[in-house]
Wavefront OBJ file of the C-alpha trace (Angstrom):
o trace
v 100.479 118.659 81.202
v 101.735 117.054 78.200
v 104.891 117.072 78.059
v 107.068 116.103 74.591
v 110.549 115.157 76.892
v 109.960 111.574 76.741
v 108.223 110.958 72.987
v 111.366 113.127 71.549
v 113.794 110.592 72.960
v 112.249 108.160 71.404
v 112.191 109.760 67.852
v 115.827 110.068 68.516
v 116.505 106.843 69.196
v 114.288 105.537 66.746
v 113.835 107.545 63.605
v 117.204 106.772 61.970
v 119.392 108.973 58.804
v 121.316 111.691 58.738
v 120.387 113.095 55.710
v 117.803 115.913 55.160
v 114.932 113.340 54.742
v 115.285 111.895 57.727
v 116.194 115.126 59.018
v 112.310 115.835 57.881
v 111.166 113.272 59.540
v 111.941 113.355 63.132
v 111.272 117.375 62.869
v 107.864 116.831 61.267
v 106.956 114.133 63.523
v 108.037 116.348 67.175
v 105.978 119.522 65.449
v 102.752 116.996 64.800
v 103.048 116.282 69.032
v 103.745 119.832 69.599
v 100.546 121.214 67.016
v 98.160 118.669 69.060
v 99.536 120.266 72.349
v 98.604 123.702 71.015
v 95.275 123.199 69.841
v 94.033 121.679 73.064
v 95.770 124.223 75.131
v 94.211 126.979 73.017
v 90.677 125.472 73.646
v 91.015 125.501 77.459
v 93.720 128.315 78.207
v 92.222 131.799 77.845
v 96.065 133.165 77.904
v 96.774 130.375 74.771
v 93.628 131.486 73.530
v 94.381 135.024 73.030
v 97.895 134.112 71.657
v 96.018 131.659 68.912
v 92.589 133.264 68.321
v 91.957 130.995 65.076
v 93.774 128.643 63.077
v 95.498 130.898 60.432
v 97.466 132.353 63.347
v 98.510 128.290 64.390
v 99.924 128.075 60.644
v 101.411 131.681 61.047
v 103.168 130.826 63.667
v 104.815 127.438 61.806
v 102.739 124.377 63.823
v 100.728 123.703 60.937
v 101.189 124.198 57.115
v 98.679 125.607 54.547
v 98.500 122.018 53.149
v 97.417 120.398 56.404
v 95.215 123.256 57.041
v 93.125 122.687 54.423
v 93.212 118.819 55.376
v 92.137 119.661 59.162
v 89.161 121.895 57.987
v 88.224 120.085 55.622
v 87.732 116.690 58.113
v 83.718 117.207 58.324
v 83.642 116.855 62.795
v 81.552 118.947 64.915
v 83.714 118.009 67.835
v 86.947 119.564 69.024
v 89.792 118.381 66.200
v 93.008 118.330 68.804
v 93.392 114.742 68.205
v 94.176 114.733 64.221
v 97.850 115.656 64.915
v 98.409 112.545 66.515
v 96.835 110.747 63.732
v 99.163 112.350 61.236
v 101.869 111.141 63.648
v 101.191 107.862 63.532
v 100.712 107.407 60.217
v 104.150 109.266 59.640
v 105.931 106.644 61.499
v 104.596 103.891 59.707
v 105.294 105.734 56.283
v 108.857 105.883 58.097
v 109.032 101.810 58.636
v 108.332 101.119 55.311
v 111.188 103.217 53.897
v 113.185 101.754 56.704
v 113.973 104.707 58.451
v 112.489 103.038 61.471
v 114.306 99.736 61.694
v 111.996 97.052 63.254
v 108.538 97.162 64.814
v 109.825 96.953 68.690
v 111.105 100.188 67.495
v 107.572 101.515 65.792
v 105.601 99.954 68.693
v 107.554 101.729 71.352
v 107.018 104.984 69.168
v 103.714 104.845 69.082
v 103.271 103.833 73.143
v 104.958 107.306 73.673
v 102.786 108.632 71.868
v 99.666 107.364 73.287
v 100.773 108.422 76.426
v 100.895 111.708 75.169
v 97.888 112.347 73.663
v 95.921 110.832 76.751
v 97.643 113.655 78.663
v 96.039 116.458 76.229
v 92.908 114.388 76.951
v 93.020 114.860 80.131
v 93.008 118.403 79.883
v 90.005 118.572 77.691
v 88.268 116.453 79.974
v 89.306 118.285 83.003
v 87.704 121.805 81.303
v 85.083 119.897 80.386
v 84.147 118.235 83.680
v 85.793 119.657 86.638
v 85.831 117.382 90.002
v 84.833 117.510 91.893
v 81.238 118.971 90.169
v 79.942 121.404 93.328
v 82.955 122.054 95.055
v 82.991 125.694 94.244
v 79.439 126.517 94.557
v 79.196 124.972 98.138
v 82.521 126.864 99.190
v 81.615 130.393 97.273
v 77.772 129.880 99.138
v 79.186 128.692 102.716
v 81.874 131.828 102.817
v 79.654 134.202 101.214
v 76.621 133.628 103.607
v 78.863 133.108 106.738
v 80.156 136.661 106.399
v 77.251 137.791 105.851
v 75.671 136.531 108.683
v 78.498 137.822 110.535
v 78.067 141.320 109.360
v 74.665 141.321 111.196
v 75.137 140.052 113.605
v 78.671 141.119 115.262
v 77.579 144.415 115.545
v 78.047 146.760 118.298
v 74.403 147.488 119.844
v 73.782 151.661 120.145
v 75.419 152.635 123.877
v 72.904 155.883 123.237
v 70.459 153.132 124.148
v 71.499 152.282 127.674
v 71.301 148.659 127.139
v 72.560 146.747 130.624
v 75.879 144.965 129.724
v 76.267 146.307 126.722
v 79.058 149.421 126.758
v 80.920 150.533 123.795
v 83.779 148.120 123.119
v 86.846 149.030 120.682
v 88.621 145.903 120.631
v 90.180 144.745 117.893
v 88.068 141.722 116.316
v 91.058 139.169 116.160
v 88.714 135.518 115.777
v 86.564 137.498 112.782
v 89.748 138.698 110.696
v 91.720 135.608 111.394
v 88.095 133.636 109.744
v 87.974 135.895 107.390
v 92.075 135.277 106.200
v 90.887 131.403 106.390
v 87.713 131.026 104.660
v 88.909 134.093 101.835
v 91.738 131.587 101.342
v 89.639 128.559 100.693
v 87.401 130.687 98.677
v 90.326 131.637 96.647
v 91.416 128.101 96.443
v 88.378 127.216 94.913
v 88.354 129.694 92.438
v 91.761 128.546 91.075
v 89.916 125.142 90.296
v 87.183 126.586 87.973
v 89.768 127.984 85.649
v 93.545 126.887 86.618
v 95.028 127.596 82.929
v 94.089 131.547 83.177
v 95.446 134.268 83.405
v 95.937 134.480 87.254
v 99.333 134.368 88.815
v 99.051 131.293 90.131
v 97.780 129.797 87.039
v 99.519 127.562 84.775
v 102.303 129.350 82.177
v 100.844 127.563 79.162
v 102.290 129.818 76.904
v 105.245 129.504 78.604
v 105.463 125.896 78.283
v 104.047 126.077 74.676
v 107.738 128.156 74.014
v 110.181 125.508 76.331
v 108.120 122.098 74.725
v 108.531 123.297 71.066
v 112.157 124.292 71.501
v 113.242 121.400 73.561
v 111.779 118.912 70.979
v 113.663 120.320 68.292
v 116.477 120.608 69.486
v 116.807 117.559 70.567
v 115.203 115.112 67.137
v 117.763 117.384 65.311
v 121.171 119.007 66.742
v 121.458 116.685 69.332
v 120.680 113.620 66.850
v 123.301 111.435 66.987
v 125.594 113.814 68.442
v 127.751 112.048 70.895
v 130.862 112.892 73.425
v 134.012 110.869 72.973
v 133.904 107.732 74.823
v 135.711 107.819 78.211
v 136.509 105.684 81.499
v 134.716 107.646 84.714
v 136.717 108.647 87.846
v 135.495 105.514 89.327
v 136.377 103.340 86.936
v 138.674 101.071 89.129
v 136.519 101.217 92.156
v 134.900 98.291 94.277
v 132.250 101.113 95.782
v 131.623 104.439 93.709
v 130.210 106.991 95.637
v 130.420 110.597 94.850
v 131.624 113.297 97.158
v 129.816 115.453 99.661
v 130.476 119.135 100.622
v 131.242 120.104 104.234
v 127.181 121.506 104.488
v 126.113 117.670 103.492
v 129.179 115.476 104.932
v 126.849 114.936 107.829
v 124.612 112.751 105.557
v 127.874 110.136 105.663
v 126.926 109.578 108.853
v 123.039 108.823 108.479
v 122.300 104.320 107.664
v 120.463 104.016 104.529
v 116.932 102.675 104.414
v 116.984 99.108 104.835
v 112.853 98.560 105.175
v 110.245 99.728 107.793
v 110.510 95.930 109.463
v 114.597 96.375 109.515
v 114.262 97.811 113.678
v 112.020 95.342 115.533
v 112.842 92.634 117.761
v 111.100 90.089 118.825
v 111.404 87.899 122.174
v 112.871 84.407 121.790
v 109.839 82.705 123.036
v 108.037 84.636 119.838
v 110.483 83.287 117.216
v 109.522 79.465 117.789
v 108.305 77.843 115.451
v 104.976 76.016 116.273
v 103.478 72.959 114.973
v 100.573 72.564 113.666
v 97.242 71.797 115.548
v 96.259 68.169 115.292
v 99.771 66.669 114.607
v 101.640 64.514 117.148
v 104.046 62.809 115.431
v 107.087 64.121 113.472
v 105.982 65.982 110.391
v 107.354 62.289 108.352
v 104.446 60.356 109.820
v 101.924 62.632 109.344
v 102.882 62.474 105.458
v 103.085 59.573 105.299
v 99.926 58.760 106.816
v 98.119 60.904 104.609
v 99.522 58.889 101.651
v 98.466 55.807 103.468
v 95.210 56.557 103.369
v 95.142 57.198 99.689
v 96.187 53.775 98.958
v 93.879 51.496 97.386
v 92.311 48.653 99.060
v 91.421 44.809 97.921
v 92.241 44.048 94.732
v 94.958 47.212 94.779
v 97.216 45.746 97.926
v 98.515 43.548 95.173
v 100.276 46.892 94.210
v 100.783 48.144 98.039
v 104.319 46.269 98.785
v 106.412 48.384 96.774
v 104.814 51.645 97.720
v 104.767 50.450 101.367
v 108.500 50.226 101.554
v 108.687 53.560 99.686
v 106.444 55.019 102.577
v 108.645 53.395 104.849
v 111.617 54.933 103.558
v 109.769 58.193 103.686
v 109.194 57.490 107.177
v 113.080 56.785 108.435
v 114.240 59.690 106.125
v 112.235 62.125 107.964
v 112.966 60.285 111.041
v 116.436 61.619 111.204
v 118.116 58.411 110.192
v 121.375 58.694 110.836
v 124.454 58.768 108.268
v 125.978 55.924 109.434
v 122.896 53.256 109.039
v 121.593 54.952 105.836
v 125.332 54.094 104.941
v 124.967 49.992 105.467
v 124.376 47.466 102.295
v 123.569 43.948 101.806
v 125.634 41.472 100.697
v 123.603 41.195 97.764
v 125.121 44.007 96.122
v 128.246 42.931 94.470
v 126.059 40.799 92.336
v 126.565 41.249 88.742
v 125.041 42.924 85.914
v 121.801 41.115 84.576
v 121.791 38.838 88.078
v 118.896 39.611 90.528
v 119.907 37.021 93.108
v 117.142 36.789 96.472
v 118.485 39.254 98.735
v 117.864 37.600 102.446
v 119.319 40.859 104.386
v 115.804 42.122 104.684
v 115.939 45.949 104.840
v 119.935 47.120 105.430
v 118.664 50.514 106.306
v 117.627 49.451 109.959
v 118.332 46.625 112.492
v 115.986 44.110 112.774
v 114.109 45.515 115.640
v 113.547 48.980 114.574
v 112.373 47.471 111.013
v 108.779 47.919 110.332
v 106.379 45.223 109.819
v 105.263 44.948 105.684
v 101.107 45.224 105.992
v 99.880 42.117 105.338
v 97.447 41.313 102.471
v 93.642 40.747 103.535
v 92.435 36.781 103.597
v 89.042 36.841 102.320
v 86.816 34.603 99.594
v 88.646 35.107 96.130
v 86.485 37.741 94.046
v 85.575 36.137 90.631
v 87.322 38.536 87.857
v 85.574 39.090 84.917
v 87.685 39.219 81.010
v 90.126 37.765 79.437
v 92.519 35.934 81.854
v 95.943 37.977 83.302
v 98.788 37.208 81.580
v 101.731 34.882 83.465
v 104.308 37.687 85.232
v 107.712 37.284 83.291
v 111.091 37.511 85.317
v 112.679 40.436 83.730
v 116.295 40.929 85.053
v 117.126 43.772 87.186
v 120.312 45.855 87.232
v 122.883 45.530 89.900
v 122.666 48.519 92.542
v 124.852 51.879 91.823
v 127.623 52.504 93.800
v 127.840 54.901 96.825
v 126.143 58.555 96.071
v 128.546 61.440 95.772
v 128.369 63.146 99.175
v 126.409 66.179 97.852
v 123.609 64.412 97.659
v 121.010 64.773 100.602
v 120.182 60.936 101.065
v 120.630 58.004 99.250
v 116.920 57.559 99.071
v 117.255 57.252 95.341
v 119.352 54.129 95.822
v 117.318 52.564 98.134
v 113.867 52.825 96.029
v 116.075 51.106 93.291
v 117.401 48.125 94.860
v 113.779 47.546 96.633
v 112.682 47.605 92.910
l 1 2 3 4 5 6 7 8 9 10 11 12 13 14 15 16 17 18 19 20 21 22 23 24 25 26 27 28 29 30 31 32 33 34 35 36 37 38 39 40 41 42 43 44 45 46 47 48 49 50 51 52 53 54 55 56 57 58 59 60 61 62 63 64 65 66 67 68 69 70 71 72 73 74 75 76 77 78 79 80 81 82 83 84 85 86 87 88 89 90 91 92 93 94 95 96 97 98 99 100 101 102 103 104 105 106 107 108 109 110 111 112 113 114 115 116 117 118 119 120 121 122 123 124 125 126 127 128 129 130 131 132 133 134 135 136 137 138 139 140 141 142 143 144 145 146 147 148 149 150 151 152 153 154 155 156 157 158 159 160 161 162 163 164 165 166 167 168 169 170 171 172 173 174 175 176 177 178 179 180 181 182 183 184 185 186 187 188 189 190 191 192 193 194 195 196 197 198 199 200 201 202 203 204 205 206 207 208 209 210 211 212 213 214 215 216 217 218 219 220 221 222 223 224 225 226 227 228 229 230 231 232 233 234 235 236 237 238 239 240 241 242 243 244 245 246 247 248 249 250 251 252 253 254 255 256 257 258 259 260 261 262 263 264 265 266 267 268 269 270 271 272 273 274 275 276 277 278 279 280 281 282 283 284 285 286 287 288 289 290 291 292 293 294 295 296 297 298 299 300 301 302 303 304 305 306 307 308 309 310 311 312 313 314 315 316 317 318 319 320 321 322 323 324 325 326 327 328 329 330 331 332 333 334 335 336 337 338 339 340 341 342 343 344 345 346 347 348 349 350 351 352 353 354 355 356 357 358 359 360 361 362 363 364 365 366 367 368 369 370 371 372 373 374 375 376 377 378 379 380 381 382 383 384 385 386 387 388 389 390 391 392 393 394 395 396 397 398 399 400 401 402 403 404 405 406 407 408 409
């Protein structure tokens, strides 16, 4: 049903001025929403219908003026006009942002959103008279009861005990299984029924004239007495507490008692064995090596090994750090490194990381013919001076990897 609760908020919020224009404005605007909800309820409600038999009554009864009247009828479309309202709407509020009664476009575009959203619920009632769903659901229900119970009137018969059939004596029972069928089916039949037409006249239909009254006073009341019309600013009664929670009578202090929903997974257990983690199929080694053999095998080969000593010892490093080096020999330095700025003396200590025998052999470049290279000759490598090593890295680091990729540079 479309309901104006949630597009008159936002012509609160967002159609500004106190004065009687804008006054006009945010009324005018909530009676355009409320005239489109009228004419589509008064093509598919008999009950709205009969309350709105044309649309001189609509004007009569203060939806619609005499000037738009003549503007709806005289819009030249065979097909059913509920939408035009909304168009008037919209081009309302943007008559509204130029004048600046509307103060930005967030504003306008949040407007309008509201008010597509309404509209597409007043086309969903057109569409819904138009096409119900599902399409045979009544026939085959008004044809299956209908021809069941009159099958059954046949055929559950008593036979004539003037007859003398064998087995067959006069029986006044009370048919329990037929009425208790025929309370069932009756109700499904009557089910259906309430989908051909659910905005009748039927008790069970919808009150569309009902809601036709609440939506129009509702909207107004709230785009215009209730415009800017606030309380006096005050602390709450739980202004100083850590955990608000508001108080329960004695019927619902047992509620206190219940644990709040923590997730449909929250309850189950698992067995130790199940909460190991397992590795991976195909991998022996620490998860390190298996890196860093990948990355070994994306290294170039020939005339790129030239290239491969660096990125070897960076693999390397790789390696021991996911080796679960510990503190103290990631911790160990050269002599070399007191040397000072601008001086890249030949550091002899080999690799401080490690001892000499858990140090890694450096591959080896391939001996082969020399491959002729065709261009202009390779420029002579200059010595360009290196900076001296940083000091120790602040403890809440993870590693000093960083360090040790520099002073192998």
């Amino acid at each position: 049903m479309p309901l104006p609760d949630a597009l008159m908020c936002v012509v609160a919020g967002t159609v500004h001025g106190r004065d009687e224009r804008g006054r006009l404005y945010r009324r005018t605007l909530m009676r355009y929403a409320g005239l489109s909800a009228v004419l589509i309820l008064r093509s598919v409600s008999t009950a709205v219908f009969k309350r709105f038999p044309t649309v001189d009554h609509v004007v009569e009864a203060g939806f619609m003026t005499r000037e738009e009247r003549k503007k709806f009828e005289n819009l030249n479309s065979s097909y059913n006009k509920y939408w035009v309202p909304c168009v008037w709407f919209s081009n309302l509020a943007a008559q509204a942002r130029r004048e600046g009664r509307i103060r930005d476009n967030s504003a306008l575009k949040l407007l309008l959103e509201e008010l597509t959203v309404f509209r597409g619920k007043c086309g969903m009632l057109f569409h819904y008279d138009w096409i119900s769903v599902p399409l045979v659901y009544t026939q085959v229900v008004t044809i299956a009861v209908y021809s069941y119970f009159l099958a059954c009137l046949v055929g559950r018969q008593f036979l004539d005990p003037a007859q003398g059939y064998e087995g067959h004596n006069l029986d006044l029972c009370v048919p329990i299984f037929t009425l208790l069928q025929f309370f069932f089916y009756a109700g499904w039949l009557k089910v259906a029924e309430q989908l051909i037409n659910p905005f009748g006249e039927d008790d069970d239909d919808f009150e569309t004239n009902f809601l036709i009254d609440r939506n129009f006073q509702v909207s107004m009341l709230a785009v215009d007495e209730m415009y800017d019309d606030l309380a006096m600013l005050e602390k709450d009664l739980y202004w100083d507490a850590t955990e608000a929670r508001a108080p329960y009578t004695a019927a619902t202090a047992f509620l206190l008692q219940q644990p709040s929903f923590q997730g449909s997974t929250f309850d189950i257990t698992l067995a130790k064995e199940d909460m190991q983690f397992q590795r991976l199929d195909g991998v022996d080694g620490p998860l390190g090596d298996a890196h860093g053999d990948f990355l070994q095998r994306l290294l170039p080969v020939g005339a790129g090994m030239a290239a491969g000593g660096l990125l070897g010892r960076r693999l390397s490093l790789m390696r021991r750090k996911n080796s679960c080096v510990s503190e103290t020999s990631t911790a160990a330095s050269c002599a070399c490194a007191g040397a000072p700025d601008g001086v890249a003396p030949e550091c002899g200590c080999g690799d401080p990381l490690l001892d000499p025998g858990l140090r890694e052999p450096e591959p080896e470049l391939p001996v082969g013919p020399e491959m002729p290279v065709s261009g202009p000759a390779p420029e002579p490598f200059t010595a360009v001076p290196m900076p001296a090593p940083r000091g120790p890295a602040p403890p809440w680091l993870p590693s000093p990897i960083g360090e040790e990729e520099e002073s192998l540079a």
